[in-house]
C-alpha positions as CSV (number, residue, x, y, z in Angstrom):
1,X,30.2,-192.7,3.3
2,X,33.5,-192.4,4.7
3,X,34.8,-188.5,4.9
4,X,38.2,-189.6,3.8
5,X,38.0,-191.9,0.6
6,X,41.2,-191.5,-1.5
7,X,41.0,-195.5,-1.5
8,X,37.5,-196.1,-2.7
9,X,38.4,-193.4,-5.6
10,X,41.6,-195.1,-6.6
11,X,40.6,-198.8,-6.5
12,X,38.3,-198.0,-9.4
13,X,41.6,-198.4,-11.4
14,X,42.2,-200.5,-13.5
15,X,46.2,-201.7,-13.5
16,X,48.0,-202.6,-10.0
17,X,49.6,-199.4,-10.2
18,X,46.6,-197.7,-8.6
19,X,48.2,-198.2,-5.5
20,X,50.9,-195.9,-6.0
21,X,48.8,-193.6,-7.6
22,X,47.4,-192.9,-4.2
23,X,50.2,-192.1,-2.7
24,X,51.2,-189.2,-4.8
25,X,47.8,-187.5,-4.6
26,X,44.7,-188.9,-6.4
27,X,42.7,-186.8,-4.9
28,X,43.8,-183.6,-5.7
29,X,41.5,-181.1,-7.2
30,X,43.2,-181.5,-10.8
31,X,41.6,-184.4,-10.7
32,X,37.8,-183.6,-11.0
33,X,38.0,-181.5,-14.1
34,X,40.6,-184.2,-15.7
35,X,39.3,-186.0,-18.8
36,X,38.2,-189.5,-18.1
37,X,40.5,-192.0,-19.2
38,X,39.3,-194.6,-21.8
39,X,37.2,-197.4,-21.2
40,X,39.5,-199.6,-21.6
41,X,41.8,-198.5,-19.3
42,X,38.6,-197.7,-16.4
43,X,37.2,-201.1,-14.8
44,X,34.0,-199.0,-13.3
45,X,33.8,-195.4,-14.7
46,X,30.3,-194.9,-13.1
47,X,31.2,-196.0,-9.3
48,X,33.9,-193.3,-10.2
49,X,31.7,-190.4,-10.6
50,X,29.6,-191.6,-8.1
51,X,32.1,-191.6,-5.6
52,X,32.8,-187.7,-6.2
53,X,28.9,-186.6,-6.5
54,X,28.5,-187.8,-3.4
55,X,31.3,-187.0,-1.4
56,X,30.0,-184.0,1.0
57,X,31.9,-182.0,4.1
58,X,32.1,-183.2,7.2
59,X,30.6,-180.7,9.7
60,X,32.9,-178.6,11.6
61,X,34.9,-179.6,14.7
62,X,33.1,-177.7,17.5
63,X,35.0,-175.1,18.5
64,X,37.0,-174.9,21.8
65,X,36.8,-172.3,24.6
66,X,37.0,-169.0,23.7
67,X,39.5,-169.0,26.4
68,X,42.1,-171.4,25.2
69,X,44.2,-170.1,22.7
70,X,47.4,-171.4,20.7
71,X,50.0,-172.1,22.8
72,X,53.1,-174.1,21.9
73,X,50.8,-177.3,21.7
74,X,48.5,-176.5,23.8
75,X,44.7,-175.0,23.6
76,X,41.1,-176.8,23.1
77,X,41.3,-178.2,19.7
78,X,43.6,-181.0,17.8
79,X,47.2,-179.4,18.0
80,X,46.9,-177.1,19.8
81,X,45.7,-174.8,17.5
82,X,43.4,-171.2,18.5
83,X,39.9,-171.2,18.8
84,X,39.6,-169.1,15.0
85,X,41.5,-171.6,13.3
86,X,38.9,-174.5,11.9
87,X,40.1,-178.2,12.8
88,X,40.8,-179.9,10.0
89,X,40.5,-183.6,10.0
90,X,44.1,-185.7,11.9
91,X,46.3,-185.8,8.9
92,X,47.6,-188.6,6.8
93,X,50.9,-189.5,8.0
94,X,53.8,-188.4,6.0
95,X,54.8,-184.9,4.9
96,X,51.5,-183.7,5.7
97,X,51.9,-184.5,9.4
98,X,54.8,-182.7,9.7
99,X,54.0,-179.9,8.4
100,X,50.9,-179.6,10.9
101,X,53.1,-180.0,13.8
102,X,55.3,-177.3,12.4
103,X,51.9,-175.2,12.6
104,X,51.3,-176.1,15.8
105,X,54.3,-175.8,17.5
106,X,55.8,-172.1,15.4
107,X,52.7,-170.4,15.3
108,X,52.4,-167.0,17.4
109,X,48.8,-166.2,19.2
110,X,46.6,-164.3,17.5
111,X,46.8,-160.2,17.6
112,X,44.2,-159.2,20.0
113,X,41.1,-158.6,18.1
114,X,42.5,-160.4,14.9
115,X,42.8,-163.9,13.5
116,X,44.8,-165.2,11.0
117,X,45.6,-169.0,9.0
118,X,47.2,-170.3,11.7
119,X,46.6,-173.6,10.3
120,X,48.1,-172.5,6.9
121,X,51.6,-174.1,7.9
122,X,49.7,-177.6,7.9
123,X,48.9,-176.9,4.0
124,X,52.7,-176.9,2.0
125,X,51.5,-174.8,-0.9
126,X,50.2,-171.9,1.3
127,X,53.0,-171.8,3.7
128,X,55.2,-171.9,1.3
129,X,58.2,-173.3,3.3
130,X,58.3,-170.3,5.4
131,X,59.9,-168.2,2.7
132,X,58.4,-164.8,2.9
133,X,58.0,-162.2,0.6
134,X,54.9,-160.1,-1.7
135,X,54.0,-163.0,-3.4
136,X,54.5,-165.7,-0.7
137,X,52.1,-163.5,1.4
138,X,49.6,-162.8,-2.0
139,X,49.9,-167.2,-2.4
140,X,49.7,-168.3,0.8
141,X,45.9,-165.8,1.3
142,X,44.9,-167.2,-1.9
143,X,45.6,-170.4,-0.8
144,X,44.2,-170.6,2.5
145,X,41.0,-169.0,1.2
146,X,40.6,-171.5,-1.6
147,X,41.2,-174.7,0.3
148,X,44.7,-174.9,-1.2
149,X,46.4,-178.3,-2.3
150,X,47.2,-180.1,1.1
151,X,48.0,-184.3,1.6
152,X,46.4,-186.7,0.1
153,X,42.5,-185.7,0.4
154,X,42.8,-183.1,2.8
155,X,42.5,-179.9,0.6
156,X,38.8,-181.2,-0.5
157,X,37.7,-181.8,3.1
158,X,38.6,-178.7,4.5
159,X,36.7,-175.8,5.4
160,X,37.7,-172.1,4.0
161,X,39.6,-170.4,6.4
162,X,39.8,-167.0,7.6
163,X,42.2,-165.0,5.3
164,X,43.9,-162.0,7.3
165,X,44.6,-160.4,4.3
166,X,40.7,-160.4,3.6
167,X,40.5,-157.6,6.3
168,X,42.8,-155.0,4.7
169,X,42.0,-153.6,1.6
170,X,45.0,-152.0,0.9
171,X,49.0,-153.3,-0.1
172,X,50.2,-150.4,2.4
173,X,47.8,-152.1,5.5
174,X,49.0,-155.3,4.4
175,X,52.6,-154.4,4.7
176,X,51.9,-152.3,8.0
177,X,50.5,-155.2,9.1
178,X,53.5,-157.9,8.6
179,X,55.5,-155.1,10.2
180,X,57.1,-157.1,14.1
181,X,55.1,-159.9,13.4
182,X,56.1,-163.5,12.7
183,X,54.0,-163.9,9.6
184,X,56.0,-164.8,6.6
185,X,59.1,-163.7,8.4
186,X,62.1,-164.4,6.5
187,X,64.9,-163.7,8.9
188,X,65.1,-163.0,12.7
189,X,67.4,-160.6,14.9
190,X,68.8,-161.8,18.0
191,X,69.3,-158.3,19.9
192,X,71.4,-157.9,22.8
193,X,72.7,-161.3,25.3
194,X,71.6,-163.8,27.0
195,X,68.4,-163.2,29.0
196,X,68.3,-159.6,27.7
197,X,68.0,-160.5,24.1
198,X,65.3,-160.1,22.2
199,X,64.2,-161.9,18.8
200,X,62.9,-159.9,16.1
201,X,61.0,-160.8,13.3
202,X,61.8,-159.2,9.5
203,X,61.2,-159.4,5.8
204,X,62.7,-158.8,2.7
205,X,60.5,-155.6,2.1
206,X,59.8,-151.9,3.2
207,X,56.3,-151.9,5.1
208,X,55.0,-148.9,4.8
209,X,56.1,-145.0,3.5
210,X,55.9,-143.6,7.0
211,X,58.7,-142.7,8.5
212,X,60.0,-141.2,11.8
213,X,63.2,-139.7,11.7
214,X,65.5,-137.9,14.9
215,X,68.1,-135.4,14.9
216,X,70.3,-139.0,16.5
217,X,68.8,-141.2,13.2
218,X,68.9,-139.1,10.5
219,X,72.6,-139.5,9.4
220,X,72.8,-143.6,9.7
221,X,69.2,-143.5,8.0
222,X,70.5,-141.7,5.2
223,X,73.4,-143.8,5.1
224,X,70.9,-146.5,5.1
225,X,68.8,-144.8,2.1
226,X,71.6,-144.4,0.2
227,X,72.8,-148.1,0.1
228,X,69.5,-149.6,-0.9
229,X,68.6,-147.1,-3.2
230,X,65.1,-145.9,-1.4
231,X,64.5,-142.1,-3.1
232,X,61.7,-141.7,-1.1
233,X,63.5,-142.5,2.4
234,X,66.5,-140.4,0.9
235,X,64.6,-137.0,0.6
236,X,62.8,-137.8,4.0
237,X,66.1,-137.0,5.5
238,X,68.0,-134.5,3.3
239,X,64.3,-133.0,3.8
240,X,64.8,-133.0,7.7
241,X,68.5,-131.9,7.6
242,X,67.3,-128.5,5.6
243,X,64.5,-128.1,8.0
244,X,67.2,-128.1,11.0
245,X,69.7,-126.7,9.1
246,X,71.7,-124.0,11.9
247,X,74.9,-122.0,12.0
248,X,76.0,-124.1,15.0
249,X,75.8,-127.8,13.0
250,X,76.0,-126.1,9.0
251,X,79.9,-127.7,9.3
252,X,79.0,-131.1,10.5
253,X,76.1,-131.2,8.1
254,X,78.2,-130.2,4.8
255,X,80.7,-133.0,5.6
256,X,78.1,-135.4,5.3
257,X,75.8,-133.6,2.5
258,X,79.9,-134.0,0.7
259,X,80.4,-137.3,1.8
260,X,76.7,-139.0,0.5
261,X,76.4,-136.5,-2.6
262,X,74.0,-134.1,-1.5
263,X,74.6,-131.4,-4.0
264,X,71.4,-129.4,-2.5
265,X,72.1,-129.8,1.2
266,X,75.7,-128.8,0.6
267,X,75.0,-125.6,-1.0
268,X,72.3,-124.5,1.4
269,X,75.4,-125.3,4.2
270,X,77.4,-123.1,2.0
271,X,74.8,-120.4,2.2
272,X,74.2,-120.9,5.9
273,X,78.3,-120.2,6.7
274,X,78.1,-117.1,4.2
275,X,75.4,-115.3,6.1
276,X,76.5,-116.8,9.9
277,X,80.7,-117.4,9.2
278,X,81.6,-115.8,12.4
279,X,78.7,-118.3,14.2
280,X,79.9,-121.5,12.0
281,X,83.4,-121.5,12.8
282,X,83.0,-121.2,16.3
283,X,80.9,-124.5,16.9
284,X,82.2,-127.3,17.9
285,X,81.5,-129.0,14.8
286,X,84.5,-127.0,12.9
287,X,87.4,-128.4,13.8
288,X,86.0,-131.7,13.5
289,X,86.0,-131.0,9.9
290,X,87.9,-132.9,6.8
291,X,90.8,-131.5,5.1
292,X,88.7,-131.4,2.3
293,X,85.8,-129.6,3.7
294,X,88.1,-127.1,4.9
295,X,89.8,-126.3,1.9
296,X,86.3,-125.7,0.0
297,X,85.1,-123.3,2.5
298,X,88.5,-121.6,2.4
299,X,87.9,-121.2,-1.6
300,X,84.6,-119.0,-1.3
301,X,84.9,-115.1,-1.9
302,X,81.5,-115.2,0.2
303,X,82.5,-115.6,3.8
304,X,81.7,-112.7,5.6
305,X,84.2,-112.6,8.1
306,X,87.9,-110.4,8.4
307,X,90.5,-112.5,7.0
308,X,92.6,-112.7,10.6
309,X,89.7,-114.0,12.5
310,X,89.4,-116.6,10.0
311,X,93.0,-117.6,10.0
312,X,93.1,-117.7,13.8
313,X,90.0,-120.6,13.3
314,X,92.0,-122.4,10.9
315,X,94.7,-122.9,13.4
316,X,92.3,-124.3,16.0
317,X,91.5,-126.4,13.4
318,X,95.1,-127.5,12.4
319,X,95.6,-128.0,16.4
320,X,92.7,-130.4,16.2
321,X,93.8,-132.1,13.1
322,X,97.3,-132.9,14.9
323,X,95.6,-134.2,17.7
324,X,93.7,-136.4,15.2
325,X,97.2,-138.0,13.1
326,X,98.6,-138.3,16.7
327,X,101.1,-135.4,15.8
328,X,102.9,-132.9,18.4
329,X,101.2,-129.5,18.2
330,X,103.9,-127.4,16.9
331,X,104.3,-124.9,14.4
332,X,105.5,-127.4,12.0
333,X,102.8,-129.9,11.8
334,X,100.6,-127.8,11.8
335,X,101.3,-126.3,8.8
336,X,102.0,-129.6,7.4
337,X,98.4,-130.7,8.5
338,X,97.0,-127.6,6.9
339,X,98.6,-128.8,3.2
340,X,96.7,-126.2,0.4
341,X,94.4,-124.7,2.8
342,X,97.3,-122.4,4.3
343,X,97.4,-120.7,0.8
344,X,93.7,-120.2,0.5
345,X,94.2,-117.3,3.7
346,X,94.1,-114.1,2.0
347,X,96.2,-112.7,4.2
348,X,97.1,-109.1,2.0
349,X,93.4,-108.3,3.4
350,X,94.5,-108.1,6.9
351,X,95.7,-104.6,8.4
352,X,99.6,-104.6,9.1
353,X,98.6,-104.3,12.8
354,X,96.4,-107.7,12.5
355,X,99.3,-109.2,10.4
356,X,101.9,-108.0,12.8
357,X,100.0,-109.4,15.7
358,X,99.2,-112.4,14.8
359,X,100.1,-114.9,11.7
360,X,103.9,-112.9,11.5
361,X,104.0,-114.4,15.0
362,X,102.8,-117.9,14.6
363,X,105.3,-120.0,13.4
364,X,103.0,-121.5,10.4
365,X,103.9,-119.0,7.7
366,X,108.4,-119.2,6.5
367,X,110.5,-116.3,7.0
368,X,110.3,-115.4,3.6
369,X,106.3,-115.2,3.4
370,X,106.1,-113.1,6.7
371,X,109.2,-110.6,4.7
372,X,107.2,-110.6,1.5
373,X,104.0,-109.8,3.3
374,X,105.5,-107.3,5.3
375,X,106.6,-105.3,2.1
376,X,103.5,-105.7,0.5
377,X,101.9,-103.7,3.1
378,X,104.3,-101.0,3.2
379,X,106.6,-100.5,-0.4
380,X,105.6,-99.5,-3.2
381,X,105.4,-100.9,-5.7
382,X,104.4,-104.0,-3.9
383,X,106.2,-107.1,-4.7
384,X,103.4,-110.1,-5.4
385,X,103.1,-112.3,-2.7
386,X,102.3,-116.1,-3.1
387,X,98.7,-115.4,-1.1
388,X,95.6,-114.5,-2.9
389,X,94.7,-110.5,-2.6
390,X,90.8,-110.7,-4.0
391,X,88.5,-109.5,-1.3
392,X,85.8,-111.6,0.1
393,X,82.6,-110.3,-0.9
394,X,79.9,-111.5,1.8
395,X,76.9,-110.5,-0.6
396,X,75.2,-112.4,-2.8
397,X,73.4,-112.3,-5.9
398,X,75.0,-111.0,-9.2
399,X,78.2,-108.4,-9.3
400,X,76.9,-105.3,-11.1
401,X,78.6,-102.5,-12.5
402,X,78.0,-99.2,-14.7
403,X,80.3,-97.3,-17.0
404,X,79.8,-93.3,-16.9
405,X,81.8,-92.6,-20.2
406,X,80.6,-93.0,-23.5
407,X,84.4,-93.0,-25.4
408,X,88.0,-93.1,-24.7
409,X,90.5,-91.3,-25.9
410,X,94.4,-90.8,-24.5
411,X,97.2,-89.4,-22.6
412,X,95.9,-88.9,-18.8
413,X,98.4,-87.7,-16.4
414,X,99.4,-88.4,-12.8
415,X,101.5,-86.1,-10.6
416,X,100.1,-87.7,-6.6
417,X,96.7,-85.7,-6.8
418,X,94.0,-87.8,-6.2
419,X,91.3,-88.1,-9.4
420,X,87.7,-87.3,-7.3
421,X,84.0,-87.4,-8.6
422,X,80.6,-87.3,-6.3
423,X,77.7,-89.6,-6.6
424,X,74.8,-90.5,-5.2
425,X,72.4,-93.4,-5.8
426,X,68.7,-94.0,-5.1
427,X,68.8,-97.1,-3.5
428,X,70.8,-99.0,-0.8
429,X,73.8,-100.8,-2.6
430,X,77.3,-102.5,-1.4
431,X,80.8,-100.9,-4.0
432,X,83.7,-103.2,-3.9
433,X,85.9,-101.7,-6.2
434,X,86.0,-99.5,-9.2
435,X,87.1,-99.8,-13.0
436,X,89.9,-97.4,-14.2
437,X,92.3,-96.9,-17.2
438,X,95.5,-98.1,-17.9
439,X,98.8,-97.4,-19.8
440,X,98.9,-96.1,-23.4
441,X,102.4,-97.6,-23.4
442,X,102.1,-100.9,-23.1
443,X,101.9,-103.1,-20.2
444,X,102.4,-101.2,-17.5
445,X,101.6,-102.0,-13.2
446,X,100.3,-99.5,-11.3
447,X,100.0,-98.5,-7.7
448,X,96.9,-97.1,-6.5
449,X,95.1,-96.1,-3.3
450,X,91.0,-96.4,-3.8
451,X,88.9,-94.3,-1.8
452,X,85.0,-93.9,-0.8
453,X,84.4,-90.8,1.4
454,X,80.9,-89.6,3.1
455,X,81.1,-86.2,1.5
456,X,79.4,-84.1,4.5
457,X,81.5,-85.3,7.2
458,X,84.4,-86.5,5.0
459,X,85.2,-89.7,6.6
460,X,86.6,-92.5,4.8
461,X,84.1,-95.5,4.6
462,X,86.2,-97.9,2.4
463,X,89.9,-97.8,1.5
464,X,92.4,-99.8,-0.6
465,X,96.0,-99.5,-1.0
466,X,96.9,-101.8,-3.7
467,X,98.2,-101.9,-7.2
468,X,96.9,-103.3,-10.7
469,X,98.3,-104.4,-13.7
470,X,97.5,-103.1,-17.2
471,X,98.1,-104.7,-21.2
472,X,98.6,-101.4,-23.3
473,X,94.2,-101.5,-24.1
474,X,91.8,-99.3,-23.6
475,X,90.0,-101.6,-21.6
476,X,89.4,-100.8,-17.7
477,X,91.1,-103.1,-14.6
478,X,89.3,-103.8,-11.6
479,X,90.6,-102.4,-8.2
480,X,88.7,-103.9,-5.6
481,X,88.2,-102.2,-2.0
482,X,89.2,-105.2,1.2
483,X,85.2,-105.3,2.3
484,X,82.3,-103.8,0.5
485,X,81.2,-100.4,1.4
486,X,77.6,-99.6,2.3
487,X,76.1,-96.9,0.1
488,X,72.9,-95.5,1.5
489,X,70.7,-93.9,-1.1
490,X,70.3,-90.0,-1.5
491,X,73.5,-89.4,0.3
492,X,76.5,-87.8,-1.2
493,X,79.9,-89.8,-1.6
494,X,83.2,-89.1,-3.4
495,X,85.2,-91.7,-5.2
496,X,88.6,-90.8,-5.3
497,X,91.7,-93.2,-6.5
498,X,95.8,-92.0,-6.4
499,X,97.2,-93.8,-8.9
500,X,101.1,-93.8,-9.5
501,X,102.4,-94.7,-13.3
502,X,102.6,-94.0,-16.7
503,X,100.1,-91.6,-18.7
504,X,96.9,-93.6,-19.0
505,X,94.1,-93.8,-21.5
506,X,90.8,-91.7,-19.9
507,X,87.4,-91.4,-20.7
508,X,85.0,-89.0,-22.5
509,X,81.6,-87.8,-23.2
510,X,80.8,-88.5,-19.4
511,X,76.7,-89.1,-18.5
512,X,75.4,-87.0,-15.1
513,X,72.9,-89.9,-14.7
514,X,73.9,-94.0,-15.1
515,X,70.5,-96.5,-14.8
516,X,71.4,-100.4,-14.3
517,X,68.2,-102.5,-14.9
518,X,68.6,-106.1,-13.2
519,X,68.3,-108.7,-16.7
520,X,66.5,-110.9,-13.8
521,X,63.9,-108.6,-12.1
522,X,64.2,-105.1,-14.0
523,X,65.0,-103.6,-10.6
524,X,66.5,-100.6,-11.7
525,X,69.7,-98.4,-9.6
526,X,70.1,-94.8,-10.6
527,X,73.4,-93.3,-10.3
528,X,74.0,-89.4,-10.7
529,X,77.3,-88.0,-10.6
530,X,78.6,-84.6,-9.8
531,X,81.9,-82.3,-9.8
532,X,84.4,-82.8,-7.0
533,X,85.6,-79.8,-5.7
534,X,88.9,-79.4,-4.6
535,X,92.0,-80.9,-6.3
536,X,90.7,-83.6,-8.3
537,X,93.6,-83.8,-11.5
538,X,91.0,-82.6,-13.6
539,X,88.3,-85.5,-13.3
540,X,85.0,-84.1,-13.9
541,X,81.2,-85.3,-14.8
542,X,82.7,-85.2,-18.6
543,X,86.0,-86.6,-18.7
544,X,89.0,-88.3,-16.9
545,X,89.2,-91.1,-14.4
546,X,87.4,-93.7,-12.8
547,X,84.8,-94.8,-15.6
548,X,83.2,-97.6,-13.8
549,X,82.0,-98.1,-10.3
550,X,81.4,-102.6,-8.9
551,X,78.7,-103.0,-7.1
552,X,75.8,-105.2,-5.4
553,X,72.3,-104.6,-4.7
């Protein structure tokens, strides 16, 4: 018998429309486990099911060459077509045969040590138009395994061919293995011009969870991550930004944590400038900072740098930033560039020699700040100043402080003699300022000059000379020294503060020993006071002045 016989099948019909019937398919496989018509409507049921019990496959083509390969049309067998790929019968004319010569002609050669359906394009229900995608890949293997549902006949007579999914067990293989390859491509990239360009292959999908990423990649990957919402790419690169995190790119890498919402990375760039400010804002990556940017570093209380050394980097930055809106560098724009960020410079912690010598001098700050300024460091009482006057604190962790009285009562004089008590503590700790008493009368300011003084050699460690303001309570007012002062433990130090004012409340029932327990560890710091000698306006381990001492551990 005939290997192709969609005729002999179809003639067994019955009405003149059998001819059409062949051309749109009699013999697809539907067709075998259909129901058989009535008898009315069949002239010869029995030559019809002999006609399928006997059709058989035709032996395979025999197989080309090893060396002749798919080639644009050319190659051993019908087409063109590699030496893995079985030869199907010539097909019918009609869509069929154009979709074999699109086989034969787009096609790429085999990897090396792989074959694949080549001769899937021939079959229109494996290839799948060329679309790509999961399930185009999934259909077109099952397809191609199972014979598929070519032309007219063809899907019956064909041999199984080799799946090259069959070989990879695994979605992630499978995916690895469409990765630069032509195979269900769905769109190609024409890189660089003319005869230096190169096509590309691509799909719609991610291949595989690997990835490699470069200090030259990472941002425009992240970028990438962000836009098409791949968490897993995403933390491969906030992952590799906190592994090269450094004071020398920490500016560069918190304008981008800001600008993609990277709340983590942002803070551990916060963290990196605190320990390593002086570092940070001398990279190059500073000035190349956002206004915003700027103005949140500006904000912390945790830099851990002197205010003028800072100020003198913001106006390298404001230089830069004039540079950038195509402005002259003068004076002017520069404090215009510098908008809010010119009041976060806390410039009452400056000496009046570092004022003096440099912002007085700059032409950024009016006439009337640099006059204010001027008095504030030498009258008293100070006038207030438009600038804020609360030190930065480079240590972190959580502000701790203890309270040696156990009740307060009134009326506490001041006449210029300092108020003095010793203490010593058993481990190493940082005091920025100390607690003390204000008016009975009301609200009331105060001036005041704080103190801390190695007892032995009586050298002053820490000094403040500042003022605070009071509501009429018995409550204490923080006083806060310009930098923390290093306390060592078992060494002796005095606390001493001047204060100039009203009579003030004071406190009594004083403790020789204070313990703080940290609520998060239990770490525990032991304080133990002791009488000042010397003038001291009668504050003593029991009573008067100077109730609470700030500190960090």
């Amino acid at each position: 018998m005939r290997r192709c016989c969609p005729a002999l099948c179809i003639s067994t019909s019955s009405t003149g429309s059998g001819s059409s019937s062949s051309r749109r398919g009699a013999a697809r496989p539907t067709a075998i486990a259909a129901p058989l018509p009535p008898a009315a409507a069949v002239s010869r049921p029995p030559l019809l099911v002999l006609v399928l019990l006997q059709r058989r496959p035709a032996p395979p083509a025999p197989a080309p060459p090893p060396h002749k390969m798919a080639a644009g049309g050319s190659g051993g067998g019908p087409g063109g077509l590699s030496s893995s790929c079985p030869q199907p019968p010539p097909p019918p004319p009609g869509n069929g045969a154009a979709a074999a010569a699109a086989c034969t002609n787009g096609a790429p050669p085999s990897p090396p040590g792989l074959t694949y359906n080549q001769c899937g394009a021939a079959n229109p229900a494996a290839s799948g138009g060329g679309a790509g995608g999961p399930a185009a890949a999934a259909a077109a293997g099952a397809a191609g395994a199972a014979g598929g549902a070519g032309g007219p006949g063809g899907a019956l007579q064909r041999e199984p061919v080799y799946n090259w999914q069959a070989t990879k067990p695994t979605v992630q293989e499978r995916f690895a293995f469409l990765f630069n390859n032509e195979v269900l491509s769905d769109v190609h990239f024409l890189v660089g011009k003319g005869r230096g360009s190169q096509r590309i292959p691509a799909h719609r999908f991610l291949y595989s969870d690997e990835v490699q990423i470069g200090p030259e990649t990472v941002m425009t990957t992240l970028y990438t991550a962000k836009k098409y919402a791949v968490p897993a790419l995403e933390a491969h690169c906030v992952e590799f930004l906190k592994k090269n995190l450094r004071a020398d790119n920490a500016f560069m890498l918190l304008t981008q944590a800001r600008l993609f919402d990277e709340p983590q990375l942002a803070s551990l760039c916060l963290e990196n400038i605190d320990k390593n400010t002086s570092d940070a804002i001398n990279a190059e990556g500073f000035t190349d900072i956002d206004l915003d940017t700027l103005v949140a570093v500006l904000e912390r209380d945790t830099l851990g740098i002197r205010e003028v050394r800072l100020f003198n980097a913001v106006v390298r930055w404001s230089e830069a930033e004039c540079q950038r809106q195509q402005l002259q560098v003068i004076p002017e724009n520069k404090r215009k560039v510098l908008g809010k960020a010119l009041s976060l410079i806390r410039f009452p912690l400056m000496t009046i020699e570092e004022f003096a010598a440099g912002p007085a001098q700059s032409g950024i700050l009016t006439d009337r700040e640099v006059v204010s300024l001027f008095l504030h460091f030498t009258v008293n009482p100070k006038p207030r100043v438009e600038f804020i006057d609360r030190p930065r604190c480079c240590l972190r962790g959580k502000e701790c402080s203890i309270s040696r009285f156990q009740q307060v009562e009134s009326r506490w004089g001041y006449s210029g003699t300092s108020d003095r008590i010793r203490f010593s503590v058993n481990k190493r700790i940082f005091v920025v300022g100390f607690g003390l008493y204000g008016s009975i009368h009301g609200p009331t300011d105060y001036q005041v000059n704080i103190q801390i003084i190695h007892t032995d050699s009586n050298t002053v460690l820490g000094q403040n000379d500042t003022g605070f303001s009071c509501d009429g309570s018995s409550n204490t007012f923080r006083v806060m020294f310009k930098e923390p002062v290093e306390i060592l433990p078992n060494v002796n130090y005095t606390a001493c503060a001047t204060l100039k004012g009203p009579d003030s409340h004071y406190g009594t029932k004083g403790l020789r020993k204070v313990i703080h327990e940290s609520p998060t560890t239990g770490a525990k710091t032991c304080f133990t006071f002791c009488y000042a000698a010397g003038n001291n306006n009668g504050t003593s381990v029991e009573d008067g002045q100077i109730p609470e001492i700030i500190f960090y551990t």
